[in-house]
N, C-alpha and C positions, 0 to 999 in steps of 0.2 A: 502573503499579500498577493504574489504573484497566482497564486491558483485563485485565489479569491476573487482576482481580475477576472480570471476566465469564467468562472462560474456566471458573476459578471453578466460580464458580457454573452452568455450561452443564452441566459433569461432575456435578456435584451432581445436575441435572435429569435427565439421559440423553440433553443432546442430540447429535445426531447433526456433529458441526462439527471443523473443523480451524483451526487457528489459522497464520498466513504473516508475517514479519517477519525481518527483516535481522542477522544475527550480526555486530556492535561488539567485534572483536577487542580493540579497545583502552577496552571502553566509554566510561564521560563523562570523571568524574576520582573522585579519591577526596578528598571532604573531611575537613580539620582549623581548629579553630580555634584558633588561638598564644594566649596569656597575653595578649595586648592584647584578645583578642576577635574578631581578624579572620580572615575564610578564610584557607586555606591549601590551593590544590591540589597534588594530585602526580597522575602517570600511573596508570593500571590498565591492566595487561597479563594475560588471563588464558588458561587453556588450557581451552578449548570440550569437550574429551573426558575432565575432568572429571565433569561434569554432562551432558553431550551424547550421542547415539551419531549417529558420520557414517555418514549413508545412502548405501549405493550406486552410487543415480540419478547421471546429471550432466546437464546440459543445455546446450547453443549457444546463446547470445544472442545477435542479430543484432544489434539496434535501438538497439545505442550506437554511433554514426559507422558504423554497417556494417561493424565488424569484429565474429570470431567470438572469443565473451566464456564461458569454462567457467563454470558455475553449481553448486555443490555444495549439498546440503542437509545438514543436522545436526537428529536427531531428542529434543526433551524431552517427554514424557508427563505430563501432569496425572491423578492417580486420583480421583476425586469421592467424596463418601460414599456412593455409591447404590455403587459399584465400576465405574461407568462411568467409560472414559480419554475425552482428550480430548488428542487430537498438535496439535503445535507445531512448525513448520520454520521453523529458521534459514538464511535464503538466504547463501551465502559467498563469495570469488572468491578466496581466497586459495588458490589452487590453481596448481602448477607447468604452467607451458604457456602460461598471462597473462601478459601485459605488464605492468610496472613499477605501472604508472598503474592498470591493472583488480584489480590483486592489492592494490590497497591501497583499493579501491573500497569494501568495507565494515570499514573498520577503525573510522572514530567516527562518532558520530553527527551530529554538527556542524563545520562545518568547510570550506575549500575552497570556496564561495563558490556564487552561484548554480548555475552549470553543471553543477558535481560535485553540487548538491544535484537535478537536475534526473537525473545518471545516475545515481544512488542510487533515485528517484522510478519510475525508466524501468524496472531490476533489480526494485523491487517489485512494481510492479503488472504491469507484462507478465511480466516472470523468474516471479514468482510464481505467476501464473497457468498460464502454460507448464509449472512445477513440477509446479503438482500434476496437471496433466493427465497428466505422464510417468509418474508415484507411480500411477496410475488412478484419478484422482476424474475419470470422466468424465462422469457427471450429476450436477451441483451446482444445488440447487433456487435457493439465494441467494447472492450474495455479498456481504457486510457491510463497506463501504468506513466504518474510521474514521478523521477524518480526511480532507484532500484527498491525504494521502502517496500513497498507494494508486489514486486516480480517474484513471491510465493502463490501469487493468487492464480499464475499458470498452470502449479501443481496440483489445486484444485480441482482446475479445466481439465485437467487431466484426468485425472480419476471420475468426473463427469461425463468425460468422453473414451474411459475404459472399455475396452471390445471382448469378448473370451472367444474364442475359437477352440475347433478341436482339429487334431492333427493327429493322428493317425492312432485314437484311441487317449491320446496323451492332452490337458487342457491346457491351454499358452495364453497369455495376456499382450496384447498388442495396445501401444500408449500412441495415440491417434496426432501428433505431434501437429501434421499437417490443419488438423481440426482446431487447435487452438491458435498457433499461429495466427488463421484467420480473423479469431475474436479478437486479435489483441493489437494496442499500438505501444510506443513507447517513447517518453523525452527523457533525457538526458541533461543534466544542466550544470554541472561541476564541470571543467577543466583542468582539476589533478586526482593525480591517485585517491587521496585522503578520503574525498568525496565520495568513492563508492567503495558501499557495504562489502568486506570478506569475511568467511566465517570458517575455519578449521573443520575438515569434515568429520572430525574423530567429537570435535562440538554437536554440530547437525544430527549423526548418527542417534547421540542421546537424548538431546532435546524436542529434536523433530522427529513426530509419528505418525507417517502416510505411507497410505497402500501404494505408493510410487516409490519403489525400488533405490535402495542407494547409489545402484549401479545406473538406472537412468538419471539421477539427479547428478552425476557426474557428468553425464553426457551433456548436457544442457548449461550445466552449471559451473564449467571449468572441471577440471581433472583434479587440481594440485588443494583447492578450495573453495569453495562456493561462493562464486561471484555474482552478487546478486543483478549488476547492471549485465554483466554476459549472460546468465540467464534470462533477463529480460527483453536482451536481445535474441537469442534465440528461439524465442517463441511468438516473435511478436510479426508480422507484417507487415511494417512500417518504422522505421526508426530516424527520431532528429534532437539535432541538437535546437538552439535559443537562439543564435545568428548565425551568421555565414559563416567566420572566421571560428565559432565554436563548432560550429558542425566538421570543418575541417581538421580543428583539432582531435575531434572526439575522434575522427576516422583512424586517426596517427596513434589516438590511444586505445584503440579497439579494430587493431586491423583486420581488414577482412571481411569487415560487416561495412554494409551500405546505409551509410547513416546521411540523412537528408538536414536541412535547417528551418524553423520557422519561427522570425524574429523576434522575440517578445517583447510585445505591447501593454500597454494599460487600459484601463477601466475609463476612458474619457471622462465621463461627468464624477465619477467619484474625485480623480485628481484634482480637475480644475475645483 
């Protein structure tokens, strides 16, 4: 809801932005509450072309165990009051040609345990970025990572901003750290541990396949295991929490890093 404010309100503004997030075939669940008072889930199953229109593009995803992963995107449009749109891509796999296992890669949101939550992470941030590069967003002044879901799409940036150099006959690769940095920002919005992504790097090692070094993903990414909000902090340019007193906290839980705050607000006219 809360990103959905912002999108919101960006069209409202005229800003120039694209929004990137994962199609939940099956989204969460749907609640009821029985005569005693207690939840009550059941399934949601719903049909994306509906509301959706499926884009054309498709794309190759390497960087899950190194097999080739089809990527479809599904386009919804936001109109603002100003009449400015503002696009929205749903990343998808449920596409024929996948495997068992990839085709059911964005069906919920939760579920399937670290690992799947880590190929999910991998689809967004890299898929996503590779996305839109296909669509032609090829200058992107910022990228607004909210959340650590998303702070794989650094490593991307990375490898887009790859250098080789030679050195004294011998050829070295230099990861431009400083270069991405600049493209990125970053919120934060939990206040405990639980809330942000870890991932065992002896996991990463096998699942994730990019020309970025395990020994730089350490660097960036925490030593002991891949923190995906410390990653995201360390490549980004700006970093804030959702109020003051969160921003404060997040400092307390991420010491070291200069982490700012900016309040979150709503969507005016949808609320009222």
């Amino acid at each position: 809801v809360l990103a959905g404010d912002t999108i919101k309100a960006s069209a409202d503004l005229g800003l120039p932005m694209v929004g990137i997030s994962l199609l939940y075939r099956k989204g969460y669940f749907k609640q009821e509450i029985n005569a005693a008072g207690e939840q009550v889930e059941s399934p949601v199953i719903w049909d994306p072309s509906y509301k959706l229109k499926l884009l054309p593009q498709k794309i190759i995803l390497r960087e899950i165990e190194g097999r080739d992963i089809l990527v479809q995107g599904w386009l919804y449009t936001y109109k603002g009051v100003s009449g400015k749109e503002v696009p929205i891509i749903f990343l998808d796999t449920h596409i024929e040609g996948n495997s068992a296992e990839d085709l059911n890669l964005t069906n919920s949101l939760y579920g399937g345990g670290d690992e799947w939550r880590l190929k999910q992470e991998i689809l967004l941030g890299i898929g996503g970025t590779k996305f839109l590069r296909a669509l032609g967003f090829k200058e992107i002044h910022t990228f607004h990572m909210n959340e650590g879901h998303s702070s794989l799409l650094t490593l991307e940036l990375l490898q887009e901003s790859e250098r080789t150099i030679l050195e004294t006959w011998d050829e070295d690769t230099i990861w431009d750290f400083d270069k991405v940095k600049n493209q990125c920002v970053f919120t934060t919005h939990t206040p405990v541990p639980a809330g942000h992504d870890v991932f065992p790097y002896d996991m990463v090692d096998r699942v994730l396949k990019t020309r970025v070094p395990l020994k730089i993903i350490k660097k960036v990414g925490w030593q002991d295991q891949l923190n995906m909000t410390t990653l995201g902090l360390n490549l980004s340019r700006f970093a804030n929490g959702v109020a003051k007193v969160h921003g404060d906290v997040s400092k307390d839980m991420f010491q070291g890093y200069d982490i700012d705050f900016i309040t979150n607000g709503v969507h005016v006219f949808t609320w009222i």
